[in-house]
C-alpha positions as CSV (number, residue, x, y, z in Angstrom):
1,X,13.1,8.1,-7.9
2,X,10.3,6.7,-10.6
3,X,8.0,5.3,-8.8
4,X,4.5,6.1,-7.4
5,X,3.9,5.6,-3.5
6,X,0.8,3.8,-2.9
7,X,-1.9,4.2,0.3
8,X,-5.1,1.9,0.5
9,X,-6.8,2.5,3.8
10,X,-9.6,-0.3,3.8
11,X,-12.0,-2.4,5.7
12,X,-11.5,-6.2,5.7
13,X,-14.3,-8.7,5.0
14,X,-14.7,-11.3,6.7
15,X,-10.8,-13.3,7.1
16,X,-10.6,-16.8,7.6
17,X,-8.5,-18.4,10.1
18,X,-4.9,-18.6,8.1
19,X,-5.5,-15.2,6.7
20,X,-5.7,-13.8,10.5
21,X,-3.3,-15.6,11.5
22,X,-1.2,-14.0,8.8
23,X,-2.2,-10.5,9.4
24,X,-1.2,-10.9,13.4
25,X,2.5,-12.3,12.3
26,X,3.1,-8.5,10.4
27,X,5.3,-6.5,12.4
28,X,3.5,-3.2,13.0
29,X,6.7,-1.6,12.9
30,X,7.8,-3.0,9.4
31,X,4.7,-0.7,7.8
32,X,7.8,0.1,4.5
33,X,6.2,1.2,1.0
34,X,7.8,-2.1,-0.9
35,X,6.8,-3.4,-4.4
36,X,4.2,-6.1,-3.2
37,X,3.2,-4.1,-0.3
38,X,2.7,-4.3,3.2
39,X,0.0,-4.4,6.0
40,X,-0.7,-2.3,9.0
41,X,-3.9,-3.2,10.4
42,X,-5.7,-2.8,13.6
43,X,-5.8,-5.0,16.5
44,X,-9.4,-6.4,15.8
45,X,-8.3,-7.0,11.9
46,X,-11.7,-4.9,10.7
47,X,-9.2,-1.8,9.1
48,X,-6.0,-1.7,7.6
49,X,-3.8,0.3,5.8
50,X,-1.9,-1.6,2.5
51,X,1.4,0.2,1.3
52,X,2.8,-0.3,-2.1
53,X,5.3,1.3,-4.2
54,X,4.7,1.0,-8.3
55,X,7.2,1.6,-10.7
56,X,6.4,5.0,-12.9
57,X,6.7,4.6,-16.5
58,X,7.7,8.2,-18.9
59,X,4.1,8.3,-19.2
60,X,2.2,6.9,-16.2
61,X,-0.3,8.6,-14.0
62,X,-1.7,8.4,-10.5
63,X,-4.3,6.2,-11.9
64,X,-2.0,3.6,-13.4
65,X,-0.8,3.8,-10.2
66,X,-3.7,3.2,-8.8
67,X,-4.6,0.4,-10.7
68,X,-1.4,-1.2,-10.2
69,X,-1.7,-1.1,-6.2
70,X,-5.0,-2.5,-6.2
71,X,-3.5,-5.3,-8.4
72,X,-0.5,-6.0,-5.7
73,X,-3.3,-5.5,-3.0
74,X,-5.9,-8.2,-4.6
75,X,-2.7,-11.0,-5.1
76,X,-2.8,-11.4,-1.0
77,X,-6.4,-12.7,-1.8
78,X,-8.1,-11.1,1.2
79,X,-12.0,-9.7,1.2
80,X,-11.7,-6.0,1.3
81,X,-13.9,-2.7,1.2
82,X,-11.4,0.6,-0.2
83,X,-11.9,3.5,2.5
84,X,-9.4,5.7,1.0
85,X,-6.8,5.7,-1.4
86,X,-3.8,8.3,-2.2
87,X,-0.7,8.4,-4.3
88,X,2.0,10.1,-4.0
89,X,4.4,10.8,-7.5
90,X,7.9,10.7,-6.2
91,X,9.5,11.9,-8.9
92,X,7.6,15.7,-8.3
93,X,9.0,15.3,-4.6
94,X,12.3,17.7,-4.9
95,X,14.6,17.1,-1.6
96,X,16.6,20.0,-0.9
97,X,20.1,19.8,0.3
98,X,21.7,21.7,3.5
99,X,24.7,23.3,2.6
100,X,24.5,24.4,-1.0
């Protein structure tokens, strides 16, 4: 699989009405690593967590990646402080098979 997966933990800044609105329609349960990325946020909307997976190009690095998430993260166009950030490069992640 070539692509990076994505974690921003974060603080909002201050929302205005239609973006919490927006934020309390996101299924908590629907928290998937997809290319435009998705919300999980707390109950008061203060933190959140933002997952987002990048396509990894031959020669690509975690901070492409990087860059690239916090690109997918600024389109939703909502104030935001980075906490934490963490990448993982799925291509180095080697599933072993039962069986063989």
């Amino acid at each position: 699989m070539n692509v990076f997966r994505v974690s921003i933990r974060g603080r909002f800044g201050e929302l205005d009405e239609r973006a919490r609105a927006g934020l309390r329609s996101v299924d908590p349960f629907d928290a998937a690593f997809t290319e435009r990325g998705t919300f999980s946020c707390d109950g008061s909307l203060s933190v959140f967590t933002f997952r987002v997976q990048v396509p990894a190009g031959p020669d690509d690095d975690e901070d492409d990646a990087g860059l690239a998430a916090l690109a997918a993260l600024d389109a939703y166009g909502h104030p935001y402080e980075v906490l934490k950030t963490s990448v993982t490069d799925m291509r180095d992640i080697k599933i072993r098979r039962r069986g063989r």
